[in-house]
matplotlib code that plots the C-alpha trace (Angstrom):
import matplotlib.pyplot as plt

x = [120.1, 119.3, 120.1, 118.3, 114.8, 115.4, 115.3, 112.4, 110.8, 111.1, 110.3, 107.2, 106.4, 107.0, 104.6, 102.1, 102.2, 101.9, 99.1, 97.4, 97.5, 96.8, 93.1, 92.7, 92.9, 91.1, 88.2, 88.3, 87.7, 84.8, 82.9, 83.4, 81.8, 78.7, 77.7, 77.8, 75.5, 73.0, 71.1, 70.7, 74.6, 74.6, 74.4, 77.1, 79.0, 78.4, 79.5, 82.6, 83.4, 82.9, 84.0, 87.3, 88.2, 88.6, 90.8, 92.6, 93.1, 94.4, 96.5, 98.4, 98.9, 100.2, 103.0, 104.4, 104.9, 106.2, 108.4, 109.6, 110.3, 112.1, 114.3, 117.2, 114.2, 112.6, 109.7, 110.7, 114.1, 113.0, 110.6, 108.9, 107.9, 106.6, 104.5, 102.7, 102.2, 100.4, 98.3, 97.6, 96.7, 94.3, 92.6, 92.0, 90.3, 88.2, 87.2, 86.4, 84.9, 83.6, 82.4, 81.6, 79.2, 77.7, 77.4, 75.8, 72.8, 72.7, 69.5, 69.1, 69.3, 72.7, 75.9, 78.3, 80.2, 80.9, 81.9, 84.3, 85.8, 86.3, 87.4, 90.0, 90.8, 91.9, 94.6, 95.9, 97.1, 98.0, 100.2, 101.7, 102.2, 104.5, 106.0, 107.3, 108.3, 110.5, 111.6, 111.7, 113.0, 115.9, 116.3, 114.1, 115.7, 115.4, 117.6, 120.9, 123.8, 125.2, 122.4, 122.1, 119.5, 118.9, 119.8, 115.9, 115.3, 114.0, 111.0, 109.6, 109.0, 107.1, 105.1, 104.1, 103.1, 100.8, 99.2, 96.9, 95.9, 94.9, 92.8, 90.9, 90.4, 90.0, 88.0, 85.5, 85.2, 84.2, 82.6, 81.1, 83.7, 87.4, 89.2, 92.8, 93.1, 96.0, 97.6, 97.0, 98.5, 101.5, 102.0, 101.8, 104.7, 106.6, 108.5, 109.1, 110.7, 112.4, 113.8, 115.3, 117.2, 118.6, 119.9, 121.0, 123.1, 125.0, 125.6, 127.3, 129.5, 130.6, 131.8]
y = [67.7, 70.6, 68.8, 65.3, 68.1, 69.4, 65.7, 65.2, 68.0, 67.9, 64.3, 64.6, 67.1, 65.1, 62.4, 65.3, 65.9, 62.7, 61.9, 64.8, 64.0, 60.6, 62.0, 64.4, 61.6, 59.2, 61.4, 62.7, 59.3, 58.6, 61.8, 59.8, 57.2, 58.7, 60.9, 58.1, 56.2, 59.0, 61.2, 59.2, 59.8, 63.8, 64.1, 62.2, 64.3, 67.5, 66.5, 64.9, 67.8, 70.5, 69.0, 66.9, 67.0, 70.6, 71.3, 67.9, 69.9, 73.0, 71.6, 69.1, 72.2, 74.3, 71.3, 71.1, 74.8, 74.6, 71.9, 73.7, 76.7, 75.1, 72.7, 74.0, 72.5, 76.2, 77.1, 77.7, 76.0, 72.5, 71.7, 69.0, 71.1, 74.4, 71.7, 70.3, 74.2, 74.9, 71.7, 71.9, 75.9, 74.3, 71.9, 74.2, 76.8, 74.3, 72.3, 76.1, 77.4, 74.6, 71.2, 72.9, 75.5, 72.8, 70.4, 72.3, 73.0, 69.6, 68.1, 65.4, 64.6, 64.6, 64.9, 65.2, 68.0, 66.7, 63.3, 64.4, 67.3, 64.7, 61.7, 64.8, 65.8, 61.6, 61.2, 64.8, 63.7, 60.1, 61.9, 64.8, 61.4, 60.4, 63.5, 63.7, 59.7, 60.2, 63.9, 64.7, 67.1, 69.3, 72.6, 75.5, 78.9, 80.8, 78.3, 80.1, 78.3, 80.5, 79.9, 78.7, 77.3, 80.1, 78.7, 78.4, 77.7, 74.3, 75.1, 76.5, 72.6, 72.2, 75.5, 74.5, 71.1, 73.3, 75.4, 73.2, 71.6, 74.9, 75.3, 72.5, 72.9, 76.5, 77.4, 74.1, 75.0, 78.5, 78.6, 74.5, 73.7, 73.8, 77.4, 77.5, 81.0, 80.6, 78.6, 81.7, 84.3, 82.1, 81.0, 85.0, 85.9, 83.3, 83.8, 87.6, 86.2, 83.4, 86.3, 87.8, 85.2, 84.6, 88.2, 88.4, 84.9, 86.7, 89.6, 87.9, 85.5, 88.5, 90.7]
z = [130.8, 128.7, 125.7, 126.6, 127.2, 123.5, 122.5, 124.0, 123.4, 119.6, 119.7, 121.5, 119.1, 116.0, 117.9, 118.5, 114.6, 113.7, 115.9, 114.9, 111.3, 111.4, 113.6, 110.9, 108.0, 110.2, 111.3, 107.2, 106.2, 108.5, 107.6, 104.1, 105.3, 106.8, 104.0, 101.7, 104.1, 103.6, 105.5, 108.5, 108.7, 108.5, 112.0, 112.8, 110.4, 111.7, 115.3, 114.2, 111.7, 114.4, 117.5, 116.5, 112.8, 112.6, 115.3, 114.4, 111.0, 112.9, 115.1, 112.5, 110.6, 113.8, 114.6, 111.4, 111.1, 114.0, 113.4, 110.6, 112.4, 115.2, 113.3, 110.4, 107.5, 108.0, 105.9, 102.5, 101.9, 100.9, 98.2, 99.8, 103.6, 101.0, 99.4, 102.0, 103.5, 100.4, 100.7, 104.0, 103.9, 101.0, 103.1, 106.0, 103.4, 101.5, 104.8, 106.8, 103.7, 101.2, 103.7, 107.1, 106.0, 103.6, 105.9, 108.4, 105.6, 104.4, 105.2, 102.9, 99.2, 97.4, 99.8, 96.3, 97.1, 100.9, 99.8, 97.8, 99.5, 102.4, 99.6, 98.8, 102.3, 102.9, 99.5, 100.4, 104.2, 102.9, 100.2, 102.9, 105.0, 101.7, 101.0, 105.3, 105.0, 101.3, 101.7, 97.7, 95.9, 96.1, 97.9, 96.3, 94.7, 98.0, 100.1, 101.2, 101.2, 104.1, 106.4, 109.6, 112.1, 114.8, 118.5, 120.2, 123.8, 124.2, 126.2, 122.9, 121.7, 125.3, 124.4, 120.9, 122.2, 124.6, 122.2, 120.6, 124.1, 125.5, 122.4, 122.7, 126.8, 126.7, 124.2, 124.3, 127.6, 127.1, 123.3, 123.6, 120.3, 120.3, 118.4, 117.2, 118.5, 120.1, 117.4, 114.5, 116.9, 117.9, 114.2, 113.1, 115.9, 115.9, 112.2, 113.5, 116.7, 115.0, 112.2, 115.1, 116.9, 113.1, 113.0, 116.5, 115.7, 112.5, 114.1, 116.9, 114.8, 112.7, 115.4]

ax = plt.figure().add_subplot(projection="3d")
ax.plot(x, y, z, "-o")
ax.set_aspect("equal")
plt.show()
């Protein structure tokens, strides 16, 4: 029974991450869309940006650490998972820092810098969507041979599945937009704790 939960668990997970991704590039796409229509489509823009596409972002990002963290793929022992960490940190930085705050002054006039950033934001999900489907590349420098997947309790699949709910519900409910809160301090702890259970697994099975 144990087993059959882990299954599901890290399925449903999976399915979270894909679904999450696919809203991201979706949602990307349409912000695409209404800039290019002009300013009667700004509007639009800034609601979608703020109220779904962002935590969209957040969350795909949160499930595939996770996913990482949980499974034996880990975070830096295959080419293809560092590469899409480094493109997704990317996004989230230029879409916080770059198309947010210049979509919230846009007025009218020339949208160029949003259209593409968003254009940008679309290839760079379709090609993470590649790189998860093909699996490229061979293991990177840091990989050890000798290492093994720690043992993790399968509610943790259940609990990462609830993070990005809870900070949608929870902080829309008390801020009027959705905050990934939750999701930056569980994604800061959960390599320490994951460390641990890796350490606490060798020293057993040398003792």
């Amino acid at each position: 029974m144990a087993r059959r939960s882990g299954q599901w668990g890290r399925q449903s997970l999976v399915w979270l991450h894909a679904v999450t991704s696919i809203g991201w590039m979706s949602l990307a796409l349409a912000l695409c869309v209404l800039l290019i229509s002009g300013p009667g489509g700004y509007d639009s823009a800034r609601v979608l940006d703020k109220q779904l596409l962002a935590h969209l972002g957040t969350s795909a990002a949160f499930t595939g650490l996770m996913l990482s963290g949980l499974t034996a793929w880990g975070y830096l022992r295959h080419w293809w998972v560092l590469v899409k960490f480094v493109i997704t940190l990317s996004q989230l930085v230029i879409g916080a820092f770059v198309l947010s705050p210049r979509l919230d002054a846009l007025v009218g006039g020339d949208a160029g810098v949003q259209i593409a950033s968003s254009a940008l934001m679309v290839t760079a999900i379709a090609f993470q969507a590649w790189l998860s489907v093909t699996k490229p590349w061979r293991h990177t420098p840091w990989t050890d041979p000798r290492w093994r997947a720690p043992s993790l309790p399968n509610w943790l699949y259940w609990a990462a599945i609830a993070v990005p709910v809870l900070d949608f519900v929870v902080w829309k409910a008390l801020f009027g937009s959705p905050a990934p809160l939750l999701s930056l301090l569980v994604v800061l702890f959960f390599p320490w704790y994951r460390r641990s259970r890796t350490r606490a697994a060798a020293r057993l099975a040398t003792a």
